[in-house]
C-alpha positions in Angstrom: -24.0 -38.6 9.8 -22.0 -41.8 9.8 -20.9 -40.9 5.8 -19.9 -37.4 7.2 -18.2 -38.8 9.7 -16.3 -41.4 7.5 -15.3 -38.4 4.8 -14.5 -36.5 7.6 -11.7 -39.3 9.0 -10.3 -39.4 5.3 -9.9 -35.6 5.0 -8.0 -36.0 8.4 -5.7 -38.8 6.9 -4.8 -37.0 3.5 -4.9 -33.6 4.1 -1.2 -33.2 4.4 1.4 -30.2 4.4 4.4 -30.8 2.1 4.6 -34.8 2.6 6.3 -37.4 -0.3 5.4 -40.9 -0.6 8.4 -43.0 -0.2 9.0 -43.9 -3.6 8.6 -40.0 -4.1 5.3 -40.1 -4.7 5.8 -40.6 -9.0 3.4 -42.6 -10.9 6.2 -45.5 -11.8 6.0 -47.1 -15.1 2.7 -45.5 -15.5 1.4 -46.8 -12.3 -0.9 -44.2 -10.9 -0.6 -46.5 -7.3 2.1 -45.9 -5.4 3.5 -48.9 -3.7 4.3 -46.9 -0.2 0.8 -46.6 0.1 -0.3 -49.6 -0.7 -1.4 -51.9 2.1 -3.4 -51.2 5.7 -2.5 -48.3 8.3 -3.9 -48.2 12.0 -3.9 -44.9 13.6 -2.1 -44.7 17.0 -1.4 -41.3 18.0 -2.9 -37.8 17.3 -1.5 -34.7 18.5 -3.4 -31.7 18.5 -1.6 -27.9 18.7 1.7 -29.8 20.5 -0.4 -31.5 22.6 -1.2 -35.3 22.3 -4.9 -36.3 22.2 -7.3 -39.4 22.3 -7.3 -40.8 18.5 -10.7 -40.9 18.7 -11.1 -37.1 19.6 -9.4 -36.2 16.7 -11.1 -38.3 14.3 -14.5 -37.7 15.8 -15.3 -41.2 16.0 -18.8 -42.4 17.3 -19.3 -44.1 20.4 -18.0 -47.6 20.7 -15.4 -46.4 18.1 -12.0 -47.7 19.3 -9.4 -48.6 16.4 -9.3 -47.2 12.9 -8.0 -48.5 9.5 -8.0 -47.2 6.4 -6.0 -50.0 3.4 -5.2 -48.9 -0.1 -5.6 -51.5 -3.0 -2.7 -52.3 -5.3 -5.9 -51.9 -7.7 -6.9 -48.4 -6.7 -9.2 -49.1 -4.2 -9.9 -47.5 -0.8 -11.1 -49.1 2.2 -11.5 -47.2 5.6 -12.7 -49.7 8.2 -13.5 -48.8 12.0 -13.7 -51.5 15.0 -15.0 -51.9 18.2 -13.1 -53.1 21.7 -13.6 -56.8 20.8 -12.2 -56.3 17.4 -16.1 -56.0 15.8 -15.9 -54.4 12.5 -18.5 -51.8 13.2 -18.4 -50.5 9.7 -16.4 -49.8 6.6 -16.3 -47.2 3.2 -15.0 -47.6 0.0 -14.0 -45.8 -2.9 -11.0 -45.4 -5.2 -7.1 -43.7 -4.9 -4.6 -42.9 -6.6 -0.9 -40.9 -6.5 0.2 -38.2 -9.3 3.5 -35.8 -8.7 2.8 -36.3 -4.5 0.0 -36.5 -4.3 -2.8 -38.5 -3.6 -6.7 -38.6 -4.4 -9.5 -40.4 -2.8 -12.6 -41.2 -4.1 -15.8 -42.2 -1.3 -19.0 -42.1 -2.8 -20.9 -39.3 -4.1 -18.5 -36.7 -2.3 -16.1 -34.5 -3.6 -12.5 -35.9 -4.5 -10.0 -35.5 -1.5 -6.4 -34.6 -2.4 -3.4 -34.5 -0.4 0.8 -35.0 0.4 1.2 -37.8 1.6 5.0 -39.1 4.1 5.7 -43.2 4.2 8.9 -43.9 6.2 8.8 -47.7 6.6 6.3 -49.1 8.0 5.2 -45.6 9.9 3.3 -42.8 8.4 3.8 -39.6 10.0 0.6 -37.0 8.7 0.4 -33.3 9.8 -2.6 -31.4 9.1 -3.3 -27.7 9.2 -6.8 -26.8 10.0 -6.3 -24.1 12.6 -4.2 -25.8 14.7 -1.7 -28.2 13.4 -2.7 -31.7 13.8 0.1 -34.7 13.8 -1.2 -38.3 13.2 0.9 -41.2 13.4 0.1 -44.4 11.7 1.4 -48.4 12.1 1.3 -50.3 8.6 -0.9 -53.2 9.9 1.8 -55.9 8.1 3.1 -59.2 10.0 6.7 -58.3 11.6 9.2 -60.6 11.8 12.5 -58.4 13.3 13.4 -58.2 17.2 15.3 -54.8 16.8 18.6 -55.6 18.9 18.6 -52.4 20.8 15.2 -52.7 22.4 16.0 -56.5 22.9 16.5 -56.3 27.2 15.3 -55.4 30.7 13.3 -52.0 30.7 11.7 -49.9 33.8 8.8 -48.5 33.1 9.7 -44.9 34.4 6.4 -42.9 32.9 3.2 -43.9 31.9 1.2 -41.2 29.4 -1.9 -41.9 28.3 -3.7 -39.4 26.0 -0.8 -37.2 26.9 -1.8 -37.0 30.6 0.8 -38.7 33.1 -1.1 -41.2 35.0 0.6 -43.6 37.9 2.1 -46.2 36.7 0.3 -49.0 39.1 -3.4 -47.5 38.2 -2.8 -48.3 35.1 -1.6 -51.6 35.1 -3.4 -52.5 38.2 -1.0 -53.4 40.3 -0.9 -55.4 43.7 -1.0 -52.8 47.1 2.4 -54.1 47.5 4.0 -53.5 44.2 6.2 -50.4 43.6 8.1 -50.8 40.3 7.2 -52.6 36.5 9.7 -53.7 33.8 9.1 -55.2 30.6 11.7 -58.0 29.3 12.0 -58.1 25.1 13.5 -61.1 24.7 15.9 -61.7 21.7 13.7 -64.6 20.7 10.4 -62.2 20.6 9.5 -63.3 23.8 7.7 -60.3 26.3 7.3 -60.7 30.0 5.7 -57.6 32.2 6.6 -58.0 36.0 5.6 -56.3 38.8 7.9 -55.4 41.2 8.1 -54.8 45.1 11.8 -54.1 46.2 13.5 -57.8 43.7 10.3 -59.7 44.6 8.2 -60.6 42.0 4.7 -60.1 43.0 3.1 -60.3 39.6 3.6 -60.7 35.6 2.3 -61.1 32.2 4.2 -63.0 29.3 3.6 -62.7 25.3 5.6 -62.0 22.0 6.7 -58.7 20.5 8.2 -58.3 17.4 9.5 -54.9 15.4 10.5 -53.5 12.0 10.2 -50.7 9.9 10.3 -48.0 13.2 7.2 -49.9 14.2 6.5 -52.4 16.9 3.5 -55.3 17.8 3.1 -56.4 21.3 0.8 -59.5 21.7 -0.2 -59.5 26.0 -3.5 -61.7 27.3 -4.5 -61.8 23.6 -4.4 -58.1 22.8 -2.7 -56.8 20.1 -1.2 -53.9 20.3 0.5 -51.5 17.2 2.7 -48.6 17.1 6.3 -47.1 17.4 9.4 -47.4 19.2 12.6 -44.9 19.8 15.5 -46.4 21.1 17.3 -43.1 21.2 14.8 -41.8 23.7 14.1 -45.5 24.9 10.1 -45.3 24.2 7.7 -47.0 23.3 4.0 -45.4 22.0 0.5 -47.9 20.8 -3.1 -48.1 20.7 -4.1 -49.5 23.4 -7.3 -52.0 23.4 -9.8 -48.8 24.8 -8.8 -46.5 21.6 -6.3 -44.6 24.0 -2.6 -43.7 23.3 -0.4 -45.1 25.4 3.5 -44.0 26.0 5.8 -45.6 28.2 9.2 -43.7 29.1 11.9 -46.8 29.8 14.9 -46.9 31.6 17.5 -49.7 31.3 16.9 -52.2 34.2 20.6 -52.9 34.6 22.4 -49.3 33.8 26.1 -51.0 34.5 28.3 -51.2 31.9 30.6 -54.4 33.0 31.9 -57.7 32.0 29.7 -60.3 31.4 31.0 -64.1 30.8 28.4 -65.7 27.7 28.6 -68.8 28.2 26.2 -68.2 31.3 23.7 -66.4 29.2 20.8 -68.2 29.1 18.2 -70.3 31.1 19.4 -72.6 33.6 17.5 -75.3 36.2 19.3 -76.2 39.7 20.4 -79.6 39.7 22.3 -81.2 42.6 23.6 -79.4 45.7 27.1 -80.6 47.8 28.1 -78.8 50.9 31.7 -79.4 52.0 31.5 -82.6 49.0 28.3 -84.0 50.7 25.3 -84.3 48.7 22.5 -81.8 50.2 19.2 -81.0 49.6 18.6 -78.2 47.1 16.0 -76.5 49.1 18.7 -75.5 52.2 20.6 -73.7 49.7 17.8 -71.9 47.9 15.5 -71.5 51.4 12.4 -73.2 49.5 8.8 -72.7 50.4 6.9 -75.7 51.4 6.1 -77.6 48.0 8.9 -76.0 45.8 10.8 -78.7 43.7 12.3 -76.6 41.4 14.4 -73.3 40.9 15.6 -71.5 37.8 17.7 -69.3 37.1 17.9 -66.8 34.0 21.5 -64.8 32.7 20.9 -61.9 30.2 22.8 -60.3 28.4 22.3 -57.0 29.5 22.7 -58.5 32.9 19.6 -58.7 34.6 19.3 -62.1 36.4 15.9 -63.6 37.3 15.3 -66.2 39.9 12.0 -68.0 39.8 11.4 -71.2 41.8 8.2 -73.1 41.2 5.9 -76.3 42.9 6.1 -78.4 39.6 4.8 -75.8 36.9 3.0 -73.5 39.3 5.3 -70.0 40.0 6.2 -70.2 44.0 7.9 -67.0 44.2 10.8 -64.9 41.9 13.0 -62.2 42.5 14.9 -59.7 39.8 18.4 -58.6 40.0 21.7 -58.3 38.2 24.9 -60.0 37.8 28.6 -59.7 36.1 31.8 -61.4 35.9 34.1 -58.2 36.8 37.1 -59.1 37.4 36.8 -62.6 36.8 34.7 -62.7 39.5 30.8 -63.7 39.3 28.7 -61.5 41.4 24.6 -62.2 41.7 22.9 -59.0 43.3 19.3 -59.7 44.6 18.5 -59.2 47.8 22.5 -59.3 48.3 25.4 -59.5 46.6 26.6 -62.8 46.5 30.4 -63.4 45.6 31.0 -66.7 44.2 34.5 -68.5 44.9 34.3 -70.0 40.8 31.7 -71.3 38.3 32.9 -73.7 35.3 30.5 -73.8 32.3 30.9 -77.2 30.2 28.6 -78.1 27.4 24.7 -77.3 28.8 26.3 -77.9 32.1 27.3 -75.5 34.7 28.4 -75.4 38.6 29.1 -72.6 40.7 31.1 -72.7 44.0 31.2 -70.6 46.8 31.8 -70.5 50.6 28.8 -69.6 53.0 28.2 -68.0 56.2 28.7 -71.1 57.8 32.3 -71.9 56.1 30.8 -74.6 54.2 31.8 -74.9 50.6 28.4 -75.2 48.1 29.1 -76.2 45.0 25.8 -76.0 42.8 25.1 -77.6 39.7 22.7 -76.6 37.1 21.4 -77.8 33.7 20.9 -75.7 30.8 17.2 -75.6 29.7 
């Protein structure tokens, strides 16, 4: 059964309606192994008559079954491999391939040859298969990737949350805190990715790892899982494996929608310093209403111009809120739970002070350090 099952998985793969490979799918000097095959591809989404569907219901996999990879050899061989939730190889096939006028055969044991189109665009592999109903499977080249697509690089909302193709809410699925009513994800130019969980601008929860793009495909790396698939920046999406064998889509919206100015030299990561009020030094914690313990708050500038404020009790997070700034006008505005109009700010070398008059008709002037 497990042979049937594993022919049955390749059939799925190749068995492909009018598909090119991306060199065009010619032998090449004689080379019956065409290069835009060559490599590993993990499945990440199947859809079934216009309708998405678990991977795993579409390749029939056995229990247990949660990832699937199949990696052609710049020799001719074939490998299909499938894996289990803690990244267990549960078992593999092998055999032979190779690519003549667009097409491709595979070899797997004793059975009969399998031949079919085959579509490479970049590192994604788009397959559509016509067995009754038409079946679209979407592939990741499993590949190290090294690009931080500039378009995807800022704040996103996490507006929808499909998985399988049914809309689930978005804090069952990420598990959120009673209090939390909003997620966004942060791609950082420098690869960096931080999930937070919202109520209102508080912070009340949050994840950080790396994420990384290229070739229409993206890798997230979150609490040591690694997740493959594709993005669209047109329709601001993002679709993976996730670590159960489902398919996972996320509708975004950008955080900060405003289009305004936004001086750079704020842009990046800053640490409160010193504090005067009306040229008297002052503790830090009367201006930035500390919790008991706090020594410390940051403050974050994007470019897109989200602003995060995160204050902390030596390295331990205290408490952080998400909002948005700009420089209209010349003017430096900071919008959390208010909007907060400063009088000036001066940005020399890694150092930076901001002034403004408060409530009481004292004039802070706050100095921070570039981290």
């Amino acid at each position: 059964m497990q042979k049937a099952l594993l022919i049955m998985a390749v059939m799925a793969f190749l068995m492909v309606v009018g598909g090119c490979g991306g060199s065009g799918g010619e032998p090449i000097n004689g080379d019956p192994f065409d290069a835009a095959l060559v490599g590993a591809w993990q499945l990440f989404e199947a859809t079934s008559g216009g309708n998405v569907v678990a991977p795993g219901d579409a390749m029939d996999w056995d229990a247990g079954v949660v990832r699937l990879h199949v990696e052609f050899g710049d020799d001719g061989t074939f490998t299909q491999r499938v894996y289990a939730s803690d990244n267990t190889e549960i078992r593999s096939e092998t055999g032979t391939w190779s690519t003549d006028s667009g097409q491709v055969t595979i070899e797997v044991g004793s059975e009969d040859p399998v031949v079919g189109g085959y579509q490479v665009e970049g590192n994604l592999l788009t397959v559509t298969v016509v067995e009754g109903e038409e079946l679209v499977l979407r592939w990741s080249r499993v590949v190290d990737l090294t690009e931080q697509a500039p378009l995807l690089a800022r704040t996103w909302s996490i507006e929808r949350v499909l998985v399988n193709g049914a809309e689930v809410a978005i804090g069952d699925y990420f598990g959120w805190k009673a209090s939390s009513d909003a997620a966004v994800l942060i791609f950082g130019v420098d690869g960096t990715l931080t999930y937070f969980e919202l109520d209102g601008i508080d912070i009340t929860g949050g994840d950080q790892g790396q994420w990384a793009t290229g070739g229409g495909v993206i890798s997230m790396l979150m609490e040591g899982r690694l997740l493959r698939g594709a993005y669209l920046t047109s329709s601001a999406s993002v679709t993976f494996l996730d670590t159960d064998g489902s398919s996972v889509h996320f509708d975004l919206q950008p955080f900060v929608q405003e289009v305004s100015e936004r001086d750079r030299s704020l842009i990046g990561l800053w640490r409160a310093v010193s504090l005067t009020l009306d040229g008297a030094d002052a503790p830090l914690g009367t201006f930035f209403n500390w919790e008991p313990g706090t020594d410390l708050t940051s403050i974050q500038f994007f470019a897109d111009g989200t602003l995060l404020s995160i204050d902390y009790a030596g390295a331990d997070f205290v408490s952080g809120e998400l909002g948005n700034w700009n420089t209209d006008g010349g003017v430096l505005r900071i919008n959390l739970d208010e909007s907060i109009v400063m009088d000036a700010w001066q940005v020399v070398g890694d150092t930076a002070t901001i002034t403004l008059t408060l409530d009481t008709a004292e004039v802070a002037v706050v100095t921070f350090q570039r981290d």
